[in-house]
N, C-alpha and C positions, 0 to 999 in steps of 0.2 A: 058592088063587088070589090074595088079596089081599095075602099075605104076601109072595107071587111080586112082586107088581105094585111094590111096599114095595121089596122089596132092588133091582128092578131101577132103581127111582130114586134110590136111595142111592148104589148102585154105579155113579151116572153120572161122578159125584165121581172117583174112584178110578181109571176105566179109561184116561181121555181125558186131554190133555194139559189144564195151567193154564189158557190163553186162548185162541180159537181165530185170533185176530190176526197171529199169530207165526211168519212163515215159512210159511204152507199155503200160498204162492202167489198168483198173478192169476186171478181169477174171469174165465173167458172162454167157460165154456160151462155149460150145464145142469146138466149132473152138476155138476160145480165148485160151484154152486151150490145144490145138494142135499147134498152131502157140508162146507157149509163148518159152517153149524150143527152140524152131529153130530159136528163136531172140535173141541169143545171145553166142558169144564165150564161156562164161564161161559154159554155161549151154551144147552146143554141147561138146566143147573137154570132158568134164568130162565127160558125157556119152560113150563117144564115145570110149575111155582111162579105161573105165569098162569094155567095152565088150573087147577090147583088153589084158587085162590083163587078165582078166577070162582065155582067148585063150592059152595066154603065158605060166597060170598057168597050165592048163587045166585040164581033169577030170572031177567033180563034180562043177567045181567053174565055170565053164561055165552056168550052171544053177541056180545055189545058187545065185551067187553075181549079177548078173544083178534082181534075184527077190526079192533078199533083200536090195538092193537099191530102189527100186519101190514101196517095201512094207513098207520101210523104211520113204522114203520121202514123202510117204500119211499121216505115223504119224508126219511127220515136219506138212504138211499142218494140218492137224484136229488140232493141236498143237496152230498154230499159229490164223487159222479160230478161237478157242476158249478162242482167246485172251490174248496168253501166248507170251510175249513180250522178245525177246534175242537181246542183244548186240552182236555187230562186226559178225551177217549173212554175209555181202559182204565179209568180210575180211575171215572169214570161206568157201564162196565159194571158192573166190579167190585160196588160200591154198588147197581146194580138185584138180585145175588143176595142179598146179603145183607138188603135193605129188605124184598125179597118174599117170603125166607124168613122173615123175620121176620111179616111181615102173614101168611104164613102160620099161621107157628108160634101168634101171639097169636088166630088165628081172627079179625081184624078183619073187619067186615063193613061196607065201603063204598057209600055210595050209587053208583049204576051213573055216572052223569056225574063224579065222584071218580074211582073207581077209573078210569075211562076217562083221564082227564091223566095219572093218576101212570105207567099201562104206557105209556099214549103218548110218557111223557119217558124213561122208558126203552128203549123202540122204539126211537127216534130216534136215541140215542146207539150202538144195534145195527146198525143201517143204517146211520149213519156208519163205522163200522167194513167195512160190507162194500162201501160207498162207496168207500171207499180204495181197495179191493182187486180194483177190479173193472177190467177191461181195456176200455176205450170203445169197441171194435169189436164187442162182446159183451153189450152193457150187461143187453137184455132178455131172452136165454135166460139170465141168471145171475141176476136178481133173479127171473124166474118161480121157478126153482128152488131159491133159499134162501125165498124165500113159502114156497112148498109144506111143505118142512121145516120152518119153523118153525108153519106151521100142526098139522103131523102132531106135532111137540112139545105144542102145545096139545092137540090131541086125545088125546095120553098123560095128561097132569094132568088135562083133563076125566074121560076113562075110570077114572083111577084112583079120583079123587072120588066117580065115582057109582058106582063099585063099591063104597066102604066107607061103609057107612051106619050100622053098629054103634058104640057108643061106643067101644069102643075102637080102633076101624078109624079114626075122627076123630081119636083121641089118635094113634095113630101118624104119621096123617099130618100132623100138626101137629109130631110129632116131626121130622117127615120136613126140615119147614119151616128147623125148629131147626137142622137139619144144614144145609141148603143156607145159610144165614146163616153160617155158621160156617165152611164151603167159600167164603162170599166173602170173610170176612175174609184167611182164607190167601191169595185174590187176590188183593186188595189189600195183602199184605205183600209177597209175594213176585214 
């Protein structure tokens, strides 16, 4: 089972396209908004790399930083929905997979008000992303909807975490880390 849990986050890399930015269209409904997360690497491993690290951290930052990522990245989208315009979003996504695989990979283990800025500045630049993309007749069934997704992201990296308790189940998923860092660099190159 945990081995399962392993590849299916590795292979998140793999299946989905680069960035999920790119052409998936205007966010103008629910679904839309459930399906925009889960199209794309950047968007899966960094959730995914939240909840794991919460785990790693664990304590209080198992619930903190998966909720202030979510609460964080609705203020990216209201942000952006109200026409506040940033440079190099991709390149700030990009940079949250690899930073978090990295805290990953190294098992840092942040005080919970830490860790809560650093997923919230990543949030944000998430939610600006989906800010963009979101149709203003629609705005609130499509931000429910990517919430919910990227929540249930979190709750994968949670579950996977607390399923592997073994040292090596730790190693792996620090490995796991390793990868996702390394999947961001490719985003960032390419």
């Amino acid at each position: 089972m945990r081995l399962v849990l392993i590849c299916i986050m590795l292979s998140e890399a793999l299946i989905f396209p680069a960035c999920a930015h790119t052409g998936v269209g205007p966010g103008n409904s629910f679904s839309s908004g459930v399906a925009h997360p889960l199209n794309g690497a950047d968007h899966l491993i960094a959730m995914t790399m939240v909840g794991l690290w919460s785990v790693l951290t664990g304590g209080r930052a198992v619930v903190v930083w998966p909720a202030t990522f979510v609460a964080a990245m609705l203020g990216g989208f209201a942000a952006a929905s109200s026409g506040l315009q940033i440079v190099f979003v991709e390149q700030a996504i990009c940079l949250s997979v690899i930073l978090l695989g990295v805290l990953v990979a190294l098992g840092v283990r942040a005080p919970v008000v830490r860790g809560a800025v650093i997923v919230s500045l990543f949030a944000f630049f998430h939610g600006h992303a989906h800010g963009t993309e979101a149709a203003t007749a629609r705005l609130i069934p499509y931000a429910a909807g990517f919430a919910l997704a990227t929540s249930a992201l979190h709750a994968v990296g949670i579950g996977a975490g607390f399923c592997v308790r073994s040292l090596v189940g730790r190693l792996l998923l620090r490995a796991a880390g390793g990868c996702a860092a390394v999947v961001g660099l490719s985003l960032l190159g390419g």
